[in-house]
C-alpha positions in Angstrom: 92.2 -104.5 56.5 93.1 -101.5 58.9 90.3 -100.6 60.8 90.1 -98.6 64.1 93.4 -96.7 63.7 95.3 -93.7 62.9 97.3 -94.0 59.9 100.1 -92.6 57.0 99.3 -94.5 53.4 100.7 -93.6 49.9 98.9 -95.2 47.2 101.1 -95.5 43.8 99.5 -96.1 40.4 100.0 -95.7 36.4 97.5 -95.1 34.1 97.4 -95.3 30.1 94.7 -93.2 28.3 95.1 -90.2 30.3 95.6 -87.5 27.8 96.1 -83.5 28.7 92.9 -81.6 30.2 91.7 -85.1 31.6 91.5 -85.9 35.5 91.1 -89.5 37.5 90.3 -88.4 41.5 91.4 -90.8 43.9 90.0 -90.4 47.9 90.3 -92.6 51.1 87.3 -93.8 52.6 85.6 -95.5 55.0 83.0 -98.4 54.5 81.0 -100.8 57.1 80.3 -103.8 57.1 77.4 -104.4 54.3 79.8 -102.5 51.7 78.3 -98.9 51.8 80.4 -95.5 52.0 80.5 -93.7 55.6 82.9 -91.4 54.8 85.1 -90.0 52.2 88.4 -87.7 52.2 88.7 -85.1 49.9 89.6 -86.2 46.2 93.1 -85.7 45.1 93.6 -84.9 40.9 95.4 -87.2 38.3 95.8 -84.6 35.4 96.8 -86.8 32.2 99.3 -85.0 29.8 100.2 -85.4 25.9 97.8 -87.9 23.9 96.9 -90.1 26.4 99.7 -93.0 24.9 102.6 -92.3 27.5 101.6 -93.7 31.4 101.3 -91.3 33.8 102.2 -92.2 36.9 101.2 -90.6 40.6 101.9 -91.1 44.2 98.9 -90.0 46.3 99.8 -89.4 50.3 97.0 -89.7 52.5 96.6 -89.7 56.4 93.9 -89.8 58.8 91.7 -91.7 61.5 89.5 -94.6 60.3 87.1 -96.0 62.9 85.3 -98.6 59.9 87.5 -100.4 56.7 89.8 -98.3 55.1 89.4 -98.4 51.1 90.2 -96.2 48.9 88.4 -94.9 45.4 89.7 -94.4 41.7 87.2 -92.5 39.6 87.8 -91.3 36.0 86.8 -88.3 34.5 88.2 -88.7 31.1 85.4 -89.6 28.2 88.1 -91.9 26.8 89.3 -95.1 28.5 91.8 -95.0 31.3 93.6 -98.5 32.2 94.8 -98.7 35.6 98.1 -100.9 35.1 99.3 -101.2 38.4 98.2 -99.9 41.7 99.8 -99.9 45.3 99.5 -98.7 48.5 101.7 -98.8 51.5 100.0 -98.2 54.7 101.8 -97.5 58.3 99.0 -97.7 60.9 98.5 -97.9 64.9 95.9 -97.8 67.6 93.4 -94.8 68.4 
């Protein structure tokens, strides 16, 4: 959990199902306590390519101050299914 701090992340993942002309956004935020968004970052684009059958895989950098828990957000925009198959992020973080 990195809370409080200035900090440097990449997030790595690979999707199936993401065909040409179809996006997923992923964004850094902020939540408190009871679970609920204070803050987001600005969405960053996925484009899919060919049919959707080949993974597409994307490293997403991201920096910035969090004061509450850092999380971060995968949404789809495709009308087909998109299967996240493997996710990671690397953080490098210090004090305000």
């Amino acid at each position: 959990v990195v809370v409080n701090c200035r900090y440097n992340a990449v997030m790595n993942v690979t999707l199936t199902g993401l065909a040409e002309g179809e996006t997923v956004q992923v964004w850094q935020a902020e939540e408190n306590t009871s679970g609920d968004l204070v803050w987001a970052g600005p969405a960053v684009d996925i484009a899919g390519r060919g049919t959707g059958t080949d993974p597409v895989k994307a490293a997403v950098p991201f920096a910035e101050t969090t004061y509450n828990r850092l999380v971060f957000v995968i949404k789809s925009n495709s009308v087909a299914p998109v299967t996240m198959t493997d996710a990671r992020v690397s953080v490098q973080s210090w004090p305000n």
